[in-house]
Residue, then its C-alpha position, 0 to 999 in steps of 0.5 A: x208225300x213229303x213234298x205235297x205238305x210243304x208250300x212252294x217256296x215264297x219268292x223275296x218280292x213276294x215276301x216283302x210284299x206280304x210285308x207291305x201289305x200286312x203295314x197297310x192293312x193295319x192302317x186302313x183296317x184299324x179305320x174301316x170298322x169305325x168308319x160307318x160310326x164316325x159318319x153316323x154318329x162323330x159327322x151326324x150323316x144319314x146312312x144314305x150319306x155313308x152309301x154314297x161316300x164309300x159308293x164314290x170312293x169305290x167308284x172312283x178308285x175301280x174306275x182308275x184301276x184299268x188305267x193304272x194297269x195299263x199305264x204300268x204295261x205301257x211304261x214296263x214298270x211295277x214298282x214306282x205304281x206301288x210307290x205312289x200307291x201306298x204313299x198317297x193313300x198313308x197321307x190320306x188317313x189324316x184328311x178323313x180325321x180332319x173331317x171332325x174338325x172342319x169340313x164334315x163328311x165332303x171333307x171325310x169323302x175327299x179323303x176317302x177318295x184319295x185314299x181310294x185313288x191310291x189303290x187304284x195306282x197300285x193294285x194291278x202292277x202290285x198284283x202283276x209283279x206278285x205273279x212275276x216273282x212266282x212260278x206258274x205252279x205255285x201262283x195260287x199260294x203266291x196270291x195267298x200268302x199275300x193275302x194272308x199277310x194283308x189280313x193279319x194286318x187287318x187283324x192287327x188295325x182293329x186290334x189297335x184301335x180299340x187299344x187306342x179308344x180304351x186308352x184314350x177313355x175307358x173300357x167301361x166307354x168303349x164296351x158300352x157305347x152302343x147305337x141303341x142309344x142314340x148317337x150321342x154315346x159313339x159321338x162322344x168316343x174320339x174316333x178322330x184321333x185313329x186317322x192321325x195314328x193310321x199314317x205311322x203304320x202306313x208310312x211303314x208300308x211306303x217304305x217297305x216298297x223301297x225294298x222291293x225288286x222290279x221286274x219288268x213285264x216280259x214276253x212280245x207283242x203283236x207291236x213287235x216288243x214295243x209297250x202295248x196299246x193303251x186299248x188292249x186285246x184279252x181272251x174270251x175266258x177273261x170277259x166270261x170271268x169279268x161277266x161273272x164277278x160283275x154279276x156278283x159286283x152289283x149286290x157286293x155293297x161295302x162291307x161298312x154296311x154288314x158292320x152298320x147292321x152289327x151295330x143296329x142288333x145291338x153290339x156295342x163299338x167295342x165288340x164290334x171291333x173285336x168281331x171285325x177282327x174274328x172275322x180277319x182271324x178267319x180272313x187270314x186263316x183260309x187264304x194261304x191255304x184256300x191259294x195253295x188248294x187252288x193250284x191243285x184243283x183250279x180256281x174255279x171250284x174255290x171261287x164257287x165256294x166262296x160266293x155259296x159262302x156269301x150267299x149265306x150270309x148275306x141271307x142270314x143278315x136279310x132275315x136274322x133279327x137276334x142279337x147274336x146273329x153277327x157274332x156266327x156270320x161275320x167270322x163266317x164271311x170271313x170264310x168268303x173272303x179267304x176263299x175268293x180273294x187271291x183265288x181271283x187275282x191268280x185266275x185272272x193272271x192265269x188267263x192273260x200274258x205277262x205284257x197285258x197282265x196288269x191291264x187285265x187286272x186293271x179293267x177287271x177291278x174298274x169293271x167290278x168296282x163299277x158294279x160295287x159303286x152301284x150296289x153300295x149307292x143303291x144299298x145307301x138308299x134303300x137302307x135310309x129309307x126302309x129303315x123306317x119301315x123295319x124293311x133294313x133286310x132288302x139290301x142283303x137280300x139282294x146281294x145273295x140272290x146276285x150272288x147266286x146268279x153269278x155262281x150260275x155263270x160261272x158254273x157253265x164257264x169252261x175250266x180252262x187252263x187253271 
């Protein structure tokens, strides 16, 4: 009875990891609910713009996952991916602030990019050494804690940027300046100077990497021991999942649209930071707990969950014109994310051997970015051009109903071992 309430115990790896990955969050969360503003309003770009910025810089991150798993296989290392990883995406932030000053929005986009093609290099082998320095039966609350570290950082950032507006101007400015008013009262808030800021936490979580143990990837291949091929074999149960989450990929768009849709009902800047950070609260509140679940009853069901959760919510922002509506369903999608997060990453390290682990990591994050890429794309368009129409709630809809086919997918999906 005892034993049952308490977590397994987290690993050294997987505790400095946390750490790295709490740094991190707080600098890029302290930009990403701030970045459909500064396009729109610092850079002057249409949301058309800001769907293909974030689309691009999706796709050419998820598109150069696979190869940083399978790259991190082949040369048995972990670490020095998880390195480059952070480092390059810590020196990104200040070129996106340099956007204000020279270059506009292809200047934020090749930042945003960069900043994308570094975790691109460290997400599979980050992912593959979390499920190395954890046993089998406890992967699931190894992935949450992770995740879970990640979001208090994600609670932190916002939290911080707006400290840093407010000190820079005033309460009065940051709670008041609002999309209704045209563009010219976020223009005039220094957002610029929050991408100078975000470097120091993410020199920090650079750093902390230094601190991390490698462990190789250990088992045999059918090439005798050598490293495996850079085109790999995965079981059938892990194409079925890829299938599934690719389903739901194609009406996952960015999440910077559900803040742009905030900011339309009427919330100011600065309670649109805060709400972003409620919504991390319950991000970083379920995913320990939601890993822990998952070891006892199978990924699968927590998975279902989420996506039902999803479903929901991106229904609410198709049909719920009232002001209030962000302020009950972002904290919910929130409930999502906790939900499906490190669930996902430990299904899939369930379904493959330690040698192709972050390969398959690798492919299914291509796979499913690819799929984002083209919802955010597309989200961009429609939303650019139905907004004028009072038609906005075309998007969300889609993404609901994508995502109920996918839990229809994956319903039928066998089990299996987790």
């Amino acid at each position: 009875m005892n034993t049952e309430s308490k977590p397994a115990k987290i690993s050294r790896n997987v505790l400095i990891l946390g750490w790295v990955s709490l740094f991190n969050d707080a600098a890029s969360e302290m930009l990403y609910p701030i970045m459909p503003l500064f396009i729109t309003a610092t850079l002057g770009a249409s949301p058309a713009i800001l769907g293909l910025v974030d689309g691009a810089a999706e796709g050419i991150g998820a598109s150069l996952r696979w190869i940083g798993g399978v790259l991190s296989d082949r040369l048995r290392k972990r670490k020095i991916f998880v390195f480059l990883g952070y480092a390059i995406s810590a020196f990104s932030k200040p070129v996106m602030g340099l956007s204000a000053f020279v270059g506009g929005w292809p200047i934020f986009m090749a930042g945003r990019c960069t900043d994308r093609l570094g975790k691109a290099a460290r997400n599979a082998p980050r992912d593959a050494l979390i499920a190395a320095s954890a046993p089998e039966e406890s992967r699931g609350w190894a992935f949450g804690f992770q995740r879970a570290m990640d979001t208090v950082g994600a609670v932190i950032g916002p939290l911080v940027a707006l400290a840093v507006i407010v000190a820079l101007t005033s309460w009065h400015t940051a709670f008041s300046a609002a999309w209704k008013q045209g563009s010219d009262a976020l223009k005039n808030l220094p957002l610029k100077w929050l991408f100078f800021v975000a470097l120091i936490p993410g020199i920090a979580a650079m750093l902390c990497v230094s601190f991390v143990k490698e462990i190789p990837p250990q088992g045999k291949t059918k090439t005798g021991g050598k490293p495996p091929p850079i085109f790999q074999a995965y079981p059938k149960r892990l194409w079925m999942l890829i299938g599934a989450v690719f389903i739901f990929s194609l009406g996952n768009s960015s999440d910077t649209f559900l803040i742009l849709r905030s900011s339309q009902a009427g919330l100011t800047f600065g309670w649109i930071v805060l709400l972003y950070a409620m919504y991390n609260v319950v991000y970083a509140a379920v995913a320990g707990p939601a890993g822990k679940l998952s070891d006892a009853i199978g990924r699968k069901p927590l998975l279902i969950a989420g996506w039902l959760v999803y479903a929901l919510v991106y229904a609410a922002f198709a049909v719920l014109h009232v002001s209030w509506f962000p302020w009950l369903f972002l904290p919910i999608y929130g409930l999502y994310q906790g939900l499906t997060d490190g669930v996902t990453s430990a299904l899939i390290s369930d379904t493959v051997p330690d040698e192709k682990r972050a390969g398959a990591i690798g492919l299914f994050y291509t796979l499913t970015g690819l799929g984002q890429f083209s919802a955010s794309l597309i989200a961009g368009s429609v939303y650019h051009i139905l907004i004028f129409h009072g038609m906005i709630h075309l998007p969300f809809a889609i993404g609901s109903v994508c995502a109920l086919v996918a839990i229809l997918s994956l319903a039928f999906q066998p089990q299996g071992k987790a």
